[in-house]
C-alpha angles and dihedrals in degrees: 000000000000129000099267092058110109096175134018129188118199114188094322109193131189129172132178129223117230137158092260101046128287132320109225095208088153118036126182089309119182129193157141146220134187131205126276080013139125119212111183114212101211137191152093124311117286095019085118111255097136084058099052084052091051096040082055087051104035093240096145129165123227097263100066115146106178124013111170147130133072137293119194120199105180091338098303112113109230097193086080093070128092121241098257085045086052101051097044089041110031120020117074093356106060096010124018132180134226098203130223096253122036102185092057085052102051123070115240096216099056124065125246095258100047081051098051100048094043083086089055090042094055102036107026088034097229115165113247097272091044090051088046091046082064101043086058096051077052103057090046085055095054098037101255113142110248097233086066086076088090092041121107119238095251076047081070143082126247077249106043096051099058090046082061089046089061093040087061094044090055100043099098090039107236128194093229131041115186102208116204111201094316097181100039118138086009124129119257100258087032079057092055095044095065091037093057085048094049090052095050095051082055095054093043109041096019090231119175124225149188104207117196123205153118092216100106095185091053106050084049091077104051099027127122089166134353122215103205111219133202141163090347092310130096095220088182143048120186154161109247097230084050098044106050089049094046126358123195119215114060091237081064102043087049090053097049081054100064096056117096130241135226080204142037124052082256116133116211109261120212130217106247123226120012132282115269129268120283090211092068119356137184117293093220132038102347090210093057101092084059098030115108084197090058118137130164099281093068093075096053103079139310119306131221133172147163115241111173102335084307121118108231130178102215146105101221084076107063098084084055088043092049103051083053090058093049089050097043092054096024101239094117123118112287092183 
């Protein structure tokens, strides 16, 4: 782990328990981040990046089966920590979280500012005025006008409350925010808002994030690298420059087709049939039931390779995998 890496995941799991087995919403995931970077996690509904979010932050339901692997944060693996160690040490003061859905997060009965600077108030142990000095100052940093401090959260826009979201998020200042969907069911200049405040916060602060999404369009404007998602798994690491030119794995490639165009004569493609069964997926590659590239090796067992320095998911790159091998330990062909 060098010294620019802010998080490191090693083989997270996280399963969930149900009447009919385990769901395998996290499964074996591995990624990095570094700092004053975004890395959006992308992919269709229910592929589990919400868990993966909750499984970072300990936010964990009552059901849950399996919950194992390593986070790094700086090199220092939190999973160590108990759950009282990991609340007063790691949540909300070193990662954070902006949640999908802000008016769900937020109670109704208290107004905004009381609720931002609760966070300084807990971990950086401010009195009341000194915690609401600084949600003020947070508010100012996200554009939201200083009187909505006594409003109510139904008193807010879509908008606006998320703006406070973020502002409470950012209000210990944590090196990492894990942000889950921030501009869903907002309108689209409502979207690009956020995200320029996002961005500037980035710049700023240097503030790292995960941010979480299927909006395409969206992650494009705040992402460093994306990390693609499906069925538990993340079958593709990439930098973003790189991604959204040409992505790798065919789940990917079929993501990247279904979004429209202002131009080209292309029409957006869509991915035929749903993704497995979490309850028991498929023991090789989890896209192959949907995958127009698909051969019998799919169905062995999961694939992993190396293409570029980039992480893929995919069969089609072992021959490519494998002539690296032979260079790197000179037993290819000389001939």
């Amino acid at each position: 782990m060098n010294d620019n890496t802010l998080l490191k995941l090693e083989d997270l799991v996280l399963y969930f328990k149900t009447s009919r087995g385990e769901v395998q919403a996290v499964d074996h995931v591995n990624l990095e981040l570094h700092k004053n970077k975004a890395v959006v996690i992308l992919g269709e509904s229910g592929c589990g990046k919400s868990s993966m979010a909750k499984a970072i932050l300990r936010l964990l339901p009552r059901n849950v089966g399996q919950y194992h692997g390593k986070v790094l944060l700086e090199d220092f693996d939190v999973m160590s920590l108990s759950d009282e160690e990991f609340r007063r040490q790691v949540r909300w003061v070193k990662m954070s979280m902006v949640p999908q859905a802000a008016m769900n997060a937020l109670n109704p009965v208290l107004r905004a500012g009381e609720q931002v600077a609760e966070p300084a108030m807990i971990h950086l142990g401010m009195d009341k005025e000194e915690a609401l000095d600084l949600a003020r100052q947070m508010f100012e940093n996200v554009g939201v006008p200083v009187d909505f401090l006594t409003r109510y959260p139904f008193e807010l826009s879509g908008g606006m409350r998320q703006r406070v979201a973020i502002a409470m998020a950012l209000i210990t200042k944590p090196q990492l925010i894990v942000l889950d969907e921030p501009t869903s069911a907002l309108d689209l200049l409502t979207q690009a808002n956020i995200m320029n405040v996002l961005k500037t916060i980035k710049w700023e602060t240097g503030t790292s994030y995960i941010l979480i999404t299927h909006d395409i369009a969206t992650s494009s404007e705040l992402a460093d690298e994306v990390a693609v998602m499906y069925a538990g798994q993340i079958v593709e690491i990439n930098d973003a420059e790189s991604f959204f030119q040409e992505p790798l794995h065919p789940y990917s490639q079929r993501l990247m087709a279904s979004v429209p165009r202002l131009y080209g004569d292309e029409e957006p493609d869509f991915i035929p049939g749903r993704p497995p069964s979490l309850l028991n997926p498929p023991t090789g590659c989890r896209f192959a039931d949907r995958c127009h590239l698909r051969f019998d090796k799919c169905d062995e067992e999961p694939p992993t390779f190396i293409v570029d320095g980039h992480p893929v998911k995919c069969w089609l790159y072992e021959k490519n995998h494998q002539a690296v091998e032979s260079a790197a330990t000179g037993t290819g062909d000389a001939s």
